[in-house]
Rosetta silent file (secondary structure, phi, psi, omega in degrees, C-alpha in Angstrom):
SEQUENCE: XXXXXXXXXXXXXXXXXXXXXXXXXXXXXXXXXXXXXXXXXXXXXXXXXXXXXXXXXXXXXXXXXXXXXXXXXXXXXXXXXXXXXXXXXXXXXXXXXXXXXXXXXXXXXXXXXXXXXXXXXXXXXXXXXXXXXXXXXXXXXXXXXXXXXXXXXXXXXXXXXXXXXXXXXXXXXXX
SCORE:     score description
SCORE:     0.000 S_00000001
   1 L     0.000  114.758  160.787  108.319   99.077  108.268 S_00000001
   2 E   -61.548  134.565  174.644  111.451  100.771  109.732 S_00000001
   3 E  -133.140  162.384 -159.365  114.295  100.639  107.511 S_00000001
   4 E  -153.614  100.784 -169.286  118.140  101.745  108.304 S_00000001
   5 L  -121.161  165.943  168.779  121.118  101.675  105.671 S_00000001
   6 L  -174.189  139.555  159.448  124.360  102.839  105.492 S_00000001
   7 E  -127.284  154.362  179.018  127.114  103.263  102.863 S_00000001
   8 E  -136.341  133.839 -167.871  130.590  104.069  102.325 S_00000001
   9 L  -122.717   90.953  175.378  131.778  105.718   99.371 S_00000001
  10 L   -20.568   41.236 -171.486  135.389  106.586   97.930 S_00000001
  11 L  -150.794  162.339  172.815  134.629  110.490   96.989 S_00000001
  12 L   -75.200  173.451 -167.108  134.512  113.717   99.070 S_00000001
  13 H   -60.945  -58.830  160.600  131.925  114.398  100.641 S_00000001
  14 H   -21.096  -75.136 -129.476  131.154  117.554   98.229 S_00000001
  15 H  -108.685  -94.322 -176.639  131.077  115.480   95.364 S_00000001
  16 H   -48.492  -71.631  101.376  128.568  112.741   96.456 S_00000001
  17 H    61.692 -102.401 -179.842  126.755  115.503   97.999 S_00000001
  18 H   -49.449  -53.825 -174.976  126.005  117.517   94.750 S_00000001
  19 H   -48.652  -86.565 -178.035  125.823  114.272   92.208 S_00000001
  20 H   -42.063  -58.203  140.068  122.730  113.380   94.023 S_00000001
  21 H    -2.926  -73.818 -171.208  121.408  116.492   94.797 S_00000001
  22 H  -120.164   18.842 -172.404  121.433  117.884   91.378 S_00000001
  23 L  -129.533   31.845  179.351  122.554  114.796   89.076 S_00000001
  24 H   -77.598  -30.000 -170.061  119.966  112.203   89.677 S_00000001
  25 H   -81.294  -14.173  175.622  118.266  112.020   86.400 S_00000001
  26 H   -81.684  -58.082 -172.380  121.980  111.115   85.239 S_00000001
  27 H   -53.118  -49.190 -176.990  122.572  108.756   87.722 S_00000001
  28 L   -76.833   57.570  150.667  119.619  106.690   87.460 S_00000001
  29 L   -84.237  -26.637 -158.489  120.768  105.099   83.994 S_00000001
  30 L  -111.901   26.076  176.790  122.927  103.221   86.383 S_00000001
  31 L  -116.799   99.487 -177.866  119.877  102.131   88.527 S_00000001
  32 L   -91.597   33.583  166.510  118.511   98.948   87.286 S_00000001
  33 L  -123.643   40.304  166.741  115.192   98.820   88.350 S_00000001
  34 E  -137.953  136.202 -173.430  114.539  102.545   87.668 S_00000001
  35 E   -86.790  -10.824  169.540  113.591  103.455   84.211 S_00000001
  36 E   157.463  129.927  170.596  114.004  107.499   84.562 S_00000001
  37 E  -100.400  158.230  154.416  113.961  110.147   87.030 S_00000001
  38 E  -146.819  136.546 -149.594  112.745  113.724   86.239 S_00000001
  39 E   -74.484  157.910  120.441  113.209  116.657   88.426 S_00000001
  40 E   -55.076  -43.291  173.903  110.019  118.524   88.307 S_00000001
  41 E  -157.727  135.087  171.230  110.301  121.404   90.488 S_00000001
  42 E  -146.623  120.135  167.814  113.507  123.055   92.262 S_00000001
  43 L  -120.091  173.487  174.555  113.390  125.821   94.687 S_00000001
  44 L  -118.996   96.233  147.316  115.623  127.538   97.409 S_00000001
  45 L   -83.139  169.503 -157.576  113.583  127.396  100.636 S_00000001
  46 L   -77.428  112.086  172.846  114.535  128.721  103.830 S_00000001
  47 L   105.474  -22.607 -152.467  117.739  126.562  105.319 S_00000001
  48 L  -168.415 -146.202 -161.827  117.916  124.428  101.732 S_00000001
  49 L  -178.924   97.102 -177.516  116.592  123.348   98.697 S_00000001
  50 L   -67.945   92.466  159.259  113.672  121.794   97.729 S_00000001
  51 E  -115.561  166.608  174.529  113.115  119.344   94.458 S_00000001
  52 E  -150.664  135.073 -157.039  110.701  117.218   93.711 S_00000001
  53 E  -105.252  128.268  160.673  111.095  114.354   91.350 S_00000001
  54 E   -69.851  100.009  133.764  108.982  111.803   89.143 S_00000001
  55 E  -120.264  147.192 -177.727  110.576  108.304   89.107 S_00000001
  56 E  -109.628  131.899 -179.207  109.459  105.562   87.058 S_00000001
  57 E  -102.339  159.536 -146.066  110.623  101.708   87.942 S_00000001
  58 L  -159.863   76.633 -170.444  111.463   99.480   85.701 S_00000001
  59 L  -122.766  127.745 -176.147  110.631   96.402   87.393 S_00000001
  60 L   -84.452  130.902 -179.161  109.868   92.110   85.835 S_00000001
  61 L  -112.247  164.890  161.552  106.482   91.643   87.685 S_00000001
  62 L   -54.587  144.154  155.747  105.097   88.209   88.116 S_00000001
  63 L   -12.694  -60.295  164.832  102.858   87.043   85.298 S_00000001
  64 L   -98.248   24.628 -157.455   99.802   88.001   87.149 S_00000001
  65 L  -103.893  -39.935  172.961  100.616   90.472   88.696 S_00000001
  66 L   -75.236   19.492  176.737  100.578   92.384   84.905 S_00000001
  67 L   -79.500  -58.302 -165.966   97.144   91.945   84.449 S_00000001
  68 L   -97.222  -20.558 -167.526   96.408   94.255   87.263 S_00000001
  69 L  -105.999   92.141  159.473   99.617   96.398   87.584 S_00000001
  70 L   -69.501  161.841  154.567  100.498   99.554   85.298 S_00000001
  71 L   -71.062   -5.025  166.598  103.004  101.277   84.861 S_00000001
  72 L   -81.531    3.514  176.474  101.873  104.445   86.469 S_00000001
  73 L   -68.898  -37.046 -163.044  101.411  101.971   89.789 S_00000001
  74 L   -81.353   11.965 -168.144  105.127  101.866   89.315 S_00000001
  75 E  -112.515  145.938 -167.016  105.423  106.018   89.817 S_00000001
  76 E  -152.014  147.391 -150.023  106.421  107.488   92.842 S_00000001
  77 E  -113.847   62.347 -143.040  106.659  111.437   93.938 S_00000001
  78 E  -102.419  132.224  165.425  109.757  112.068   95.558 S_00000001
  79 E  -136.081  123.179 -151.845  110.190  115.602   97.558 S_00000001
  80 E  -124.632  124.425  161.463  113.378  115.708   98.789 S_00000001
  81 E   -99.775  155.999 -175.937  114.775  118.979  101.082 S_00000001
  82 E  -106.541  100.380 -154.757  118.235  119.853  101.213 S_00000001
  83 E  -124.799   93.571  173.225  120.018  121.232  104.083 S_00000001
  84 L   -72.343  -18.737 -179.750  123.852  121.610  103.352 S_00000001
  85 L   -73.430  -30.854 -164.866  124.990  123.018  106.648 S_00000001
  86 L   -86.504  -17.774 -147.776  123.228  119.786  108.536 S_00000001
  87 L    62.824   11.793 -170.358  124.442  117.506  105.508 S_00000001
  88 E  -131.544  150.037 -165.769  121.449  116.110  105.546 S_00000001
  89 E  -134.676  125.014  175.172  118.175  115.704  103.380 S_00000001
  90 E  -100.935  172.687 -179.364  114.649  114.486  104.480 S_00000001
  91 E  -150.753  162.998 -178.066  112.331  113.228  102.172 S_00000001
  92 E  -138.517  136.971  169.948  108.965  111.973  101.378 S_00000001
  93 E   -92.337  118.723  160.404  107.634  109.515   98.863 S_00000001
  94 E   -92.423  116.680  169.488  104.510  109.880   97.061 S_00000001
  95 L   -95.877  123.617 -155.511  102.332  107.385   95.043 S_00000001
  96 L   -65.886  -32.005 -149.016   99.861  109.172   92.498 S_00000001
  97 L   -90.570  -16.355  177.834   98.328  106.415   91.785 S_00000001
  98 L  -115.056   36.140  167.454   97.713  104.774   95.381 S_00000001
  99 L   -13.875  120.902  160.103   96.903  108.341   96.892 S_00000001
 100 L    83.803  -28.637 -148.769   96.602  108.052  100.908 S_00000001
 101 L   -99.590  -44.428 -141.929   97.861  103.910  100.486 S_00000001
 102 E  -157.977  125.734 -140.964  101.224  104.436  100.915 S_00000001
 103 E  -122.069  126.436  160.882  103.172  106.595  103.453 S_00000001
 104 E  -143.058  154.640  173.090  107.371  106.888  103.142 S_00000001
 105 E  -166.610  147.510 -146.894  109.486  109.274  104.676 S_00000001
 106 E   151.971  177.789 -150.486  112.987  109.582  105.885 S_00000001
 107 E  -142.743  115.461 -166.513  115.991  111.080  105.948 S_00000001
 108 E  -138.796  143.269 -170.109  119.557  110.719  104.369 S_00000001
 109 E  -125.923  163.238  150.834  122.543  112.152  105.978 S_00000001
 110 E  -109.629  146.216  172.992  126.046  112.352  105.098 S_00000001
 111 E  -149.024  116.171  167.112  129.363  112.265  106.808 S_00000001
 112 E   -88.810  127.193 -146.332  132.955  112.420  106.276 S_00000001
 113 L   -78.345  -43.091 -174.225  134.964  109.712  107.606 S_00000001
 114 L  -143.523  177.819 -173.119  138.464  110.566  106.304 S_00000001
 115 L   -82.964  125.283 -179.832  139.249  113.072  103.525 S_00000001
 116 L    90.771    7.465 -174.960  137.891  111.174   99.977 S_00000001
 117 L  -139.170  151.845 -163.653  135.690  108.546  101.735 S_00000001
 118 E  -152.701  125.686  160.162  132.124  109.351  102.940 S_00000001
 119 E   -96.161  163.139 -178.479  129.044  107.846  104.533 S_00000001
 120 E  -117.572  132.324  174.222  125.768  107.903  103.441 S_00000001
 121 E  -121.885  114.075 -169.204  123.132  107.115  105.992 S_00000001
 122 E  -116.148  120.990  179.430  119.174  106.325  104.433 S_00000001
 123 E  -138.212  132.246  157.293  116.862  105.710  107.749 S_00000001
 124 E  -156.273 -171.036  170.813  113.087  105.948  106.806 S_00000001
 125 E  -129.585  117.335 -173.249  109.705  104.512  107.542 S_00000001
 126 L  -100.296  158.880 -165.446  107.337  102.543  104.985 S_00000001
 127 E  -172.728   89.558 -142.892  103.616  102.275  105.411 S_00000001
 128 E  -115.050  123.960 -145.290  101.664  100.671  103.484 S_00000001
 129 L  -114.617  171.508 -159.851   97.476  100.829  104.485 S_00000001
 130 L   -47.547  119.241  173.953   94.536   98.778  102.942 S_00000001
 131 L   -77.398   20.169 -179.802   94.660   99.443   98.957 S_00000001
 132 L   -86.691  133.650 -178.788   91.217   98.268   98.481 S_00000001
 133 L   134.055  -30.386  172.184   89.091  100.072   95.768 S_00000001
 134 L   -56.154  128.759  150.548   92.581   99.583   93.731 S_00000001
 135 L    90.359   11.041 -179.764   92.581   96.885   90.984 S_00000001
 136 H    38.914 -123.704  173.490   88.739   96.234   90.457 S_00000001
 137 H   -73.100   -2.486  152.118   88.334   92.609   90.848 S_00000001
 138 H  -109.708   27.737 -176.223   91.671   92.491   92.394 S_00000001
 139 H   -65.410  -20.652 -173.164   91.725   94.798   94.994 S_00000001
 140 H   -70.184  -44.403 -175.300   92.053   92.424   97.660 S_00000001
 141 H   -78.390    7.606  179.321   95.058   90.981   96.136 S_00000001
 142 H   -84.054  -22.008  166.591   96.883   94.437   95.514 S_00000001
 143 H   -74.541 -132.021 -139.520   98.295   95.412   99.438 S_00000001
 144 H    10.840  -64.711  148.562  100.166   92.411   99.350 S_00000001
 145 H   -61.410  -63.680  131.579  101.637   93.162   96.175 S_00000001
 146 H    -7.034 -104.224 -160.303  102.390   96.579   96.889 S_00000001
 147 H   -56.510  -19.865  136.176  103.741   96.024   99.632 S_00000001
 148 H  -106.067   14.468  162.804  105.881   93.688   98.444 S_00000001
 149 H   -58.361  -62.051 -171.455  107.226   95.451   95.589 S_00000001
 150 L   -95.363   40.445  117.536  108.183   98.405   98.010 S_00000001
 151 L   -71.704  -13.483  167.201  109.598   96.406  100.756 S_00000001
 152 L   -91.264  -62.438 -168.338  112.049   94.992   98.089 S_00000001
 153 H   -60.992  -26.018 -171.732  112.371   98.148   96.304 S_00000001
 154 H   -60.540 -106.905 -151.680  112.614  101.011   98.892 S_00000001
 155 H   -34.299  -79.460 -164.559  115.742   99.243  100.588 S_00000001
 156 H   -51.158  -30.917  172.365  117.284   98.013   97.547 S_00000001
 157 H   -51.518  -51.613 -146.800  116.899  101.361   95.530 S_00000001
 158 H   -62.445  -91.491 -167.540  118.798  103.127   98.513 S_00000001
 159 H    -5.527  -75.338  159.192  121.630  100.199   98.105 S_00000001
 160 H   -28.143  -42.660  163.636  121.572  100.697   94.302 S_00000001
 161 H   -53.927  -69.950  139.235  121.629  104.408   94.704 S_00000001
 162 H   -15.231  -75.364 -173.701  125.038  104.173   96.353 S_00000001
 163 H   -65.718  -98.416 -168.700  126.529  101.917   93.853 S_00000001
 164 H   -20.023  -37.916  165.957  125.038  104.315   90.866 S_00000001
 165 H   -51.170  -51.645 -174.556  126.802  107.165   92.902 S_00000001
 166 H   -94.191   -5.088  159.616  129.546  105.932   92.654 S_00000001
 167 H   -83.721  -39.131  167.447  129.607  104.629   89.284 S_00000001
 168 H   -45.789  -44.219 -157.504  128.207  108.042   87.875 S_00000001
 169 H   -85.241  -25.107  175.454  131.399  109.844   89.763 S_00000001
 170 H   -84.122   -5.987  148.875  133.998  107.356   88.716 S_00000001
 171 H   -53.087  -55.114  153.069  132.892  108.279   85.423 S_00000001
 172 H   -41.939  -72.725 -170.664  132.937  111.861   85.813 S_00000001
 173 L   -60.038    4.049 -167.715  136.260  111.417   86.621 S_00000001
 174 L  -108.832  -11.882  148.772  137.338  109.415   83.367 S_00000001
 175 L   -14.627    0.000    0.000  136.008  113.217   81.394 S_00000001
């Protein structure tokens, strides 16, 4: 699944820009269906800056769906590079727990439209292959499920993300 987003956000460019970059574990309080990020590793590679993140969702599953679904199903790997001259950061999503089942990647750029207002652009690709061996006597029914938890969640985190930006920064600014 292709997906394509775009937001526009009252702040400079700078300033949305960093908050994500190095204020995500802050931010996501104001993300509800993620229960906590934590950065894991941050380097300076050549052109950027590399981290890579742990988040845990915080998601109401159907009824039977918690029978079969932990919460470390709900963990995802994100290594995100940083390229401030392009404005732009690709990324990749890992899941530990569905190794090889589920392929994301993508790219989020910025741009500034006028001076204090700024888009955000999230374009990626989701990809989500047979889970069976997952789930014991419910492997058949877990790619389904999967896949439609992150076909809701990928796009709606990005949305959410956005909003949380900008509620983290109009916060900031009330300091």
């Amino acid at each position: 699944m292709h997906f394509e987003l775009e937001a526009t956000l009252n702040h400079r460019y700078e300033l949305i820009w960093e908050a994500i970059r190095d204020h995500m574990p802050d931010i996501a309080r104001y993300i509800p269906d993620v229960e906590k990020v934590i950065v894991q590793a941050r380097e300076e590679v050549e052109g950027g800056l590399q981290l890579v993140s742990l988040w845990q969702a915080k998601i109401d599953l159907p009824f039977m769906a918690r029978s079969f679904i932990t919460p470390d199903m709900l963990q995802w790997i994100d290594t995100a590079t940083w390229y401030p001259g392009e404005h732009r950061c690709t990324w990749s999503l890992h899941l530990p727990y569905f190794e090889g089942g589920v392929t994301c990647e993508g790219a989020t750029r910025m741009t500034e439209e006028t001076p204090g207002k700024t888009r955000i652009y999230f374009e990626g690709d989701l990809q989500v292959n047979d889970l069976k061996g997952f789930g014991g006597p419910f492997s058949g029914m877990i790619t389904p499920v999967v896949e439609n938890i992150m076909v809701k969640l990928l796009p709606d985190n990005f949305k959410k993300i956005s909003k949380a930006v900008d509620t983290y920064l109009k916060a900031s600014e009330g300091k």
